[in-house]
C-alpha positions in Angstrom: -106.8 -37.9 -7.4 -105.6 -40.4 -10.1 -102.2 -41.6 -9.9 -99.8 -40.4 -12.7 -98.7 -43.8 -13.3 -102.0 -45.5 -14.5 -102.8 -49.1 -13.3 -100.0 -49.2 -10.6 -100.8 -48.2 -6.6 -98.5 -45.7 -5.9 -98.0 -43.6 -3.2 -95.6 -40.6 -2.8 -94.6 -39.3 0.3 -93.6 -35.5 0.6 -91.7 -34.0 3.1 -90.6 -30.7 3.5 -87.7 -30.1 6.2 -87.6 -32.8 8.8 -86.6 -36.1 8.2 -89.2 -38.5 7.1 -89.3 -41.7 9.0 -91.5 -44.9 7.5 -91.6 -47.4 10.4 -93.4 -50.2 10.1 -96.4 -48.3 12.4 -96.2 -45.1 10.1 -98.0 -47.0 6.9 -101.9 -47.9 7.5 -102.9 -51.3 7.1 -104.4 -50.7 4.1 -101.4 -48.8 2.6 -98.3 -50.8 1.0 -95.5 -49.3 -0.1 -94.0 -49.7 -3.6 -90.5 -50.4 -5.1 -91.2 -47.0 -7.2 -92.2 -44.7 -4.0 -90.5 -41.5 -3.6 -89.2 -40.0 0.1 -88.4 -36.3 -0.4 -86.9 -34.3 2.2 -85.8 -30.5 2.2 -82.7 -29.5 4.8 -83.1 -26.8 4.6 -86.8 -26.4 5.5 -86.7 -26.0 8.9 -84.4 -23.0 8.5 -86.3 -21.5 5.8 -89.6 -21.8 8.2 -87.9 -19.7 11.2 -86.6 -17.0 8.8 -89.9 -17.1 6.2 -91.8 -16.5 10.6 -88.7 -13.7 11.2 -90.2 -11.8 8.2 -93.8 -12.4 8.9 -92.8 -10.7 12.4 -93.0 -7.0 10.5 -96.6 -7.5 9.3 -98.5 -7.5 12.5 -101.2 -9.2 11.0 -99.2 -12.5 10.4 -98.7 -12.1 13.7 -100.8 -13.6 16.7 -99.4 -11.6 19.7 -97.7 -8.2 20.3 -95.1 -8.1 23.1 -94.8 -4.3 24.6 -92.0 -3.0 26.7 -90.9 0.2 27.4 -93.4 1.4 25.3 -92.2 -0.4 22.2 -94.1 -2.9 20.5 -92.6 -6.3 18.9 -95.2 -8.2 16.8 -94.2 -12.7 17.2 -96.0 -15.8 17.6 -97.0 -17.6 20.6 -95.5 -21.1 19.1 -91.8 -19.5 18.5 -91.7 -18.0 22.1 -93.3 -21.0 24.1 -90.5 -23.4 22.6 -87.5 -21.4 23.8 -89.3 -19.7 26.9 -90.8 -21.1 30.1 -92.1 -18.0 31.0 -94.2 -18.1 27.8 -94.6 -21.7 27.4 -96.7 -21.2 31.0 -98.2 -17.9 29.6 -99.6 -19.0 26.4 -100.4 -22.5 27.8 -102.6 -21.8 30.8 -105.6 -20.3 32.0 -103.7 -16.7 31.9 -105.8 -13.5 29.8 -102.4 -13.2 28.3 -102.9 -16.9 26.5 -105.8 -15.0 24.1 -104.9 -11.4 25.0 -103.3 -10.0 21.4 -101.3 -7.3 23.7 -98.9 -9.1 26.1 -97.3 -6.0 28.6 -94.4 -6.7 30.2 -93.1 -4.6 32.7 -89.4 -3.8 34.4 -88.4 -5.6 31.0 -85.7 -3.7 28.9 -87.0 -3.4 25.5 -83.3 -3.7 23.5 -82.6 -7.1 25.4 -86.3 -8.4 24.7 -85.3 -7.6 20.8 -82.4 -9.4 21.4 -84.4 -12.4 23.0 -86.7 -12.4 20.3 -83.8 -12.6 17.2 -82.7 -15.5 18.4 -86.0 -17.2 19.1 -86.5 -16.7 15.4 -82.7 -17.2 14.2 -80.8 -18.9 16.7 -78.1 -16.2 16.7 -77.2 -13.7 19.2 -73.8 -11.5 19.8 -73.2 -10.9 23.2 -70.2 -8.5 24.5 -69.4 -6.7 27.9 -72.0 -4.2 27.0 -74.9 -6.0 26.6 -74.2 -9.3 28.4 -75.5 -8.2 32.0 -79.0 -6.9 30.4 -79.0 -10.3 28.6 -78.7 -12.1 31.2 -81.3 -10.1 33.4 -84.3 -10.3 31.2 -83.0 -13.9 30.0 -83.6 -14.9 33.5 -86.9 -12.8 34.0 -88.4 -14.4 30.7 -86.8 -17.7 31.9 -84.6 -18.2 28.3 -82.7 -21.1 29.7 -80.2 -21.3 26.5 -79.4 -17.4 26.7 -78.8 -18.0 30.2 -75.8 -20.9 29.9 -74.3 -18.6 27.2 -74.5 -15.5 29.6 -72.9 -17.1 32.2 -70.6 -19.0 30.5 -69.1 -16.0 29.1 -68.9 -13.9 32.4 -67.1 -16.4 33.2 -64.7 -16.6 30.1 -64.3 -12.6 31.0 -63.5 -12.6 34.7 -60.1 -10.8 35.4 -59.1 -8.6 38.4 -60.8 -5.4 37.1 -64.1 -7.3 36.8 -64.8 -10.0 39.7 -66.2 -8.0 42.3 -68.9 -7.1 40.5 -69.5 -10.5 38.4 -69.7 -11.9 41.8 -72.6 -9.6 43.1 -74.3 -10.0 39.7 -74.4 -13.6 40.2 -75.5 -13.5 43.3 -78.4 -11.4 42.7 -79.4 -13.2 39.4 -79.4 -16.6 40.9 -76.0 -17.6 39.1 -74.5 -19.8 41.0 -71.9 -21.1 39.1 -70.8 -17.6 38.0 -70.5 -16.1 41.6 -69.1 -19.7 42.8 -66.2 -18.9 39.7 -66.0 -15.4 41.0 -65.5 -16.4 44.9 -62.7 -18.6 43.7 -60.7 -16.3 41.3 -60.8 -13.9 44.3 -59.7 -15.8 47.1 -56.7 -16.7 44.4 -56.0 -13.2 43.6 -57.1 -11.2 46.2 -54.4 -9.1 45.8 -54.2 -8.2 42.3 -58.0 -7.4 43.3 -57.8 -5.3 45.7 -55.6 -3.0 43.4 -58.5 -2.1 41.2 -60.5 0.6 40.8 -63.9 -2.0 41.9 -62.5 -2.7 44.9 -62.3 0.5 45.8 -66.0 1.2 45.0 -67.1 -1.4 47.4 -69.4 -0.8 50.5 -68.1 -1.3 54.0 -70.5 -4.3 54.3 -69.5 -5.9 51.2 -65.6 -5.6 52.2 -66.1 -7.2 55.6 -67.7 -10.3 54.0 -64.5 -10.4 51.5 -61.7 -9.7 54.1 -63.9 -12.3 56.6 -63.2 -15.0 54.2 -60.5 -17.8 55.5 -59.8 -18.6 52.0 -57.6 -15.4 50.9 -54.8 -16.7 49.6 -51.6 -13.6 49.5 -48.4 -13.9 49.2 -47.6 -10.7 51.1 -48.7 -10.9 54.9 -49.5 -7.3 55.3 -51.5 -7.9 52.0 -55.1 -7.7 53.6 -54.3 -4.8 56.2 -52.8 -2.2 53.2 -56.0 -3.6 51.3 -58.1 -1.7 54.1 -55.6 1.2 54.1 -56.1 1.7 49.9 -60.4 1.5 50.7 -59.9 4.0 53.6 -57.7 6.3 51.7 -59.8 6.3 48.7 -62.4 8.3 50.6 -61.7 8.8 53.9 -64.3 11.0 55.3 -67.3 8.8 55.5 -64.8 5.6 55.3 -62.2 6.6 58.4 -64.8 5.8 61.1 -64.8 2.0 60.0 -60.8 1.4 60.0 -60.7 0.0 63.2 -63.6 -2.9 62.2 -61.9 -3.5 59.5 -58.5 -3.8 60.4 -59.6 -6.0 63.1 -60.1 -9.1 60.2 -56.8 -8.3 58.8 -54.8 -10.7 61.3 -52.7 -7.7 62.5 -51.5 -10.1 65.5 -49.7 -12.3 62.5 -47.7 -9.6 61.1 -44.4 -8.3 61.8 -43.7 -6.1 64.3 -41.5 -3.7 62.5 -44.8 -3.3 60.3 -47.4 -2.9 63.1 -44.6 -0.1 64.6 -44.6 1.5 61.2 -48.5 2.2 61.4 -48.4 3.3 64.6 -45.9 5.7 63.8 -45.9 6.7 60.0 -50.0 6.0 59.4 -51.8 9.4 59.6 -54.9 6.9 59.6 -54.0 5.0 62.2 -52.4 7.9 64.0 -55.5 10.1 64.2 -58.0 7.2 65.4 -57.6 6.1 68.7 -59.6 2.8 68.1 -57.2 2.4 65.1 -54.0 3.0 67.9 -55.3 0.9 70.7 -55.8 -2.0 68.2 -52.7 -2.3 66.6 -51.2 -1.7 70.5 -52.9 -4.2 71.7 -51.8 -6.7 68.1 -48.1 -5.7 69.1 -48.3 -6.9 72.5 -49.9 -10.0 71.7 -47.6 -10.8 68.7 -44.9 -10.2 71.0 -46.0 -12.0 74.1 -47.4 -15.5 71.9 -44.8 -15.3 68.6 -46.1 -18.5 67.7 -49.8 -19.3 68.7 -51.2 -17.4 65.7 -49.3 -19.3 63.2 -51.6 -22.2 64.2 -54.8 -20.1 63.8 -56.9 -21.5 61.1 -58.2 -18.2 60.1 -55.2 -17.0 58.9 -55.0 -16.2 55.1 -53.4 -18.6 53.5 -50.1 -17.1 52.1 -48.6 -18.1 48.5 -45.0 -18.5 47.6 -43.7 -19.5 43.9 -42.6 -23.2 44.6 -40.8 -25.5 41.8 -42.7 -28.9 41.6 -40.9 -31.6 40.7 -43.0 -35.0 39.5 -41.3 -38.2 38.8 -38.3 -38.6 37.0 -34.2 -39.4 38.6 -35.5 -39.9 42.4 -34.8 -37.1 44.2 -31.8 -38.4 46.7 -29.3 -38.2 43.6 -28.3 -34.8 44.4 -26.0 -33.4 41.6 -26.3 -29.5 42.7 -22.6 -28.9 41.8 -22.6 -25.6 43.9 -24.1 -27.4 46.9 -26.9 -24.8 47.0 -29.6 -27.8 46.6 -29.9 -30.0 49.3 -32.4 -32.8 48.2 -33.9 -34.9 50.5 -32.4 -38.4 52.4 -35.3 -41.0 51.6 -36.0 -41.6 48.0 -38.9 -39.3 46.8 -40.7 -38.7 43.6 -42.9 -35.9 44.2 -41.5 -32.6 45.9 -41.3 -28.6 45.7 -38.3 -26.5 46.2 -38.4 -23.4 47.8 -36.3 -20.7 46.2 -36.4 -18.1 49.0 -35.8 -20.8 52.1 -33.7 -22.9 49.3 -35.4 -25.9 50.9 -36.9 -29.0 49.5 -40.5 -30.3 50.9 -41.0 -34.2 49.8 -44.3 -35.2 48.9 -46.1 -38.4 49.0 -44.4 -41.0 46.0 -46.8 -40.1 42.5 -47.5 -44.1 42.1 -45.9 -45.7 38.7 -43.3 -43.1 38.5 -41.3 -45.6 36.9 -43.5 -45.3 33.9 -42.8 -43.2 30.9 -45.5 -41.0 28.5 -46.7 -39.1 31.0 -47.9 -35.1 30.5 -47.3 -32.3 33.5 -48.6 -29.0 33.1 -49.4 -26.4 35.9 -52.3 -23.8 35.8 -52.9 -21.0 38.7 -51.9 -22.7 41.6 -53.0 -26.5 40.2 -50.8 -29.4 38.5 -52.3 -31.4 36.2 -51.1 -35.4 35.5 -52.5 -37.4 32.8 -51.4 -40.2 30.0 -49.1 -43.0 30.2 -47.3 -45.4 28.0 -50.4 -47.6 28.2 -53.9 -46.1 27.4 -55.1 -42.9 29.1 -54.7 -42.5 33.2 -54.5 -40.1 35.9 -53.8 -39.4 39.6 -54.5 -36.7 41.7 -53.0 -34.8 44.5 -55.3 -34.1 47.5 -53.3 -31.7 49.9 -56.2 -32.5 52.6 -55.7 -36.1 52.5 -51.9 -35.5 51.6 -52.0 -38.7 49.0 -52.7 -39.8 46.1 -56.0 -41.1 44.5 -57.5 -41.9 41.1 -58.8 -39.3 38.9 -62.6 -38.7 38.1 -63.9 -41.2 35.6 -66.2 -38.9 34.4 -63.1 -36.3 33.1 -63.0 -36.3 29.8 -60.6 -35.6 27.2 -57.8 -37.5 28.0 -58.7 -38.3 31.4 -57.1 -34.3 32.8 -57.0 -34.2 36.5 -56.1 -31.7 39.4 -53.5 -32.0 41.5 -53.2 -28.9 43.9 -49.9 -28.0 44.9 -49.4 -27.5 48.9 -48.6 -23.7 50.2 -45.2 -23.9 51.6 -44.7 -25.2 55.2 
């Protein structure tokens, strides 16, 4: 082809959607570029390609596969799917009849969450809600979508309240989600009770409510918290449900609660009252409560029980007490860290936050955490460890200012 600029070695280079790069290894030996050649480059190309291949899709024979499921049939190309899809990068791309088959069946796949799948191999988009996003994530993880996947979870996670968690937990769990039913475990042992109000809990089996109540990790606020939980499953169907009370009350710590309470079951409980079992147990939780007050309290299985605490970080040292009413008594030795508890009107000094002398720093709580960053000088942080009951440097790694954790202690 002659050269539209007669005598002179040109050469033009067109490029249609991705970026062009000329490195020194990209011109033959024999080819020199000019002063007068011409890189073009379209944007938008790449775009225009997936949705040019998204229209193709209705003319099955621009098509080189047809996906069926649940007897409906979705024409695509092997290229789109293998790129976002394992499961059909390993289809196509092996020694499967389904690599030259032009019928792919798949089966146990739901056909709207496959259309779903398929839009946003072509488009890149997808709208997920609480109707859909459990069907999503099902065939996302059958068809092995790995993008669809993180988006799934990261939104049952963004969801999770008290109505939902039960069953977000179970979902992860039989998904192969762990970070959603890890999320899940935690928001329940936080706010088991709030939980066990819902209508889920009461939908749970017997089996599946043993693991929850067996779980040392139950933070309430209200003793008697776990053993009415048991009452409210009972109660909500108490035919087949009456025969397990006494297995269940039996991981509610009834030796830990008061005895005014445990007397109130025994005589006020129609549950309780018409199962022997039931009886003999909280009997024999009234004697022992009674005969060791203060052995349980030491028991490591105990739920951990929450009170509202007022955290104070840094600031006037806390043995300047200015309480004009004398209701605050603050501590002897010179602290920097503490809680006040408004029901024992007690203060509990913490170890000394380090560099409380400092000024620029930012406090702010969240569920039962506080969180310690900044400084006059360049971002820092320290965290609280209740375990190790000190002080150490925050994670490097945390971004964004450098946040950190600090969880506050349950009361002592």
């Amino acid at each position: 082809m002659s050269s539209p600029f007669p005598g002179r070695d040109s050469l033009t280079t067109l490029c249609l959607g991705f970026v062009c790069w000329q490195g020194p290894t990209a011109i033959p030996s024999t080819m020199v570029r000019n002063m007068d050649d011409f890189d073009f480059c379209l944007p938008s190309h790449a775009q225009g390609v997936l949705e040019g291949l998204q229209r193709l899709r209705t003319n099955p024979k621009l098509a080189d596969v047809t996906l069926v499921a649940g007897g409906q049939e979705f024409p695509c190309h092997r290229g789109v799917l293998a790129l976002c899809s394992h499961y059909f990068h390993a289809m196509f791309s092996g020694d499967f009849a389904e690599s030259i088959a032009a019928r792919v069946e798949l089966k146990e796949v739901d056909p709207g969450a496959l259309e779903m799948l398929l839009n946003f191999a072509y488009t890149g988009k997808v709208t997920i809600n609480q109707g859909n996003v459990e069907g999503l994530m099902r065939t996302s993880s059958q068809l092995h979508f790995p993008t669809i996947q993180k988006v799934c979870s990261r939104y049952l996670r963004q969801q999770m309240d008290a109505t939902n968690c039960l069953g977000i937990c179970e979902f992860g769990e039989s998904h192969g989600c762990p970070e959603v039913s890890s999320k899940a475990w935690s928001f329940l042992q936080e706010n088991f009770e709030a939980v066990s109000r819902q209508e889920e809990f009461l939908q749970l089996s017997k089996e599946r409510l043993a693991i929850y109540l067996s779980n040392d990790q139950l933070q309430v606020q209200e003793e008697q918290s776990l053993a009415e939980a048991v009452l409210r499953w009972v109660r909500h169907d108490p035919g087949p449900r009456a025969q397990f009370l006494p297995e269940l009350l039996e991981l509610a710590h009834l030796v830990s609660l008061p005895d005014q309470y445990l007397q109130n079951l025994l005589s006020t409980e129609p549950l309780v009252r018409d199962s022997d079992a039931s009886k003999a147990l909280v009997a024999r939780s009234r004697a022992t409560g009674q005969s060791d007050a203060g052995a349980w309290k030491n028991s490591p299985t105990l739920p951990q029980k929450l009170e509202e605490v007022l955290v104070v970080v840094g600031g006037r040292v806390l043995e300047e007490s200015e309480d004009e009413d004398g209701g605050l008594e603050m501590p002897a030795a010179p602290r920097n860290f503490a809680f006040y508890n408004p029901k024992s009107r007690r203060w509990m000094a913490l170890p000394d936050f380090p560099d409380y002398n400092k000024w620029g720093f930012s406090l702010v709580s969240l569920n039962n955490d506080v969180y310690v960053t900044g400084r006059c000088q360049g971002c820092w942080c320290r965290v609280w460890v209740p375990k190790d009951r000190g002080w150490r440097m925050g994670d490097k790694d945390v971004d964004i200012g450098h946040w950190c954790g600090a969880r506050c202690c349950p009361p002592l």
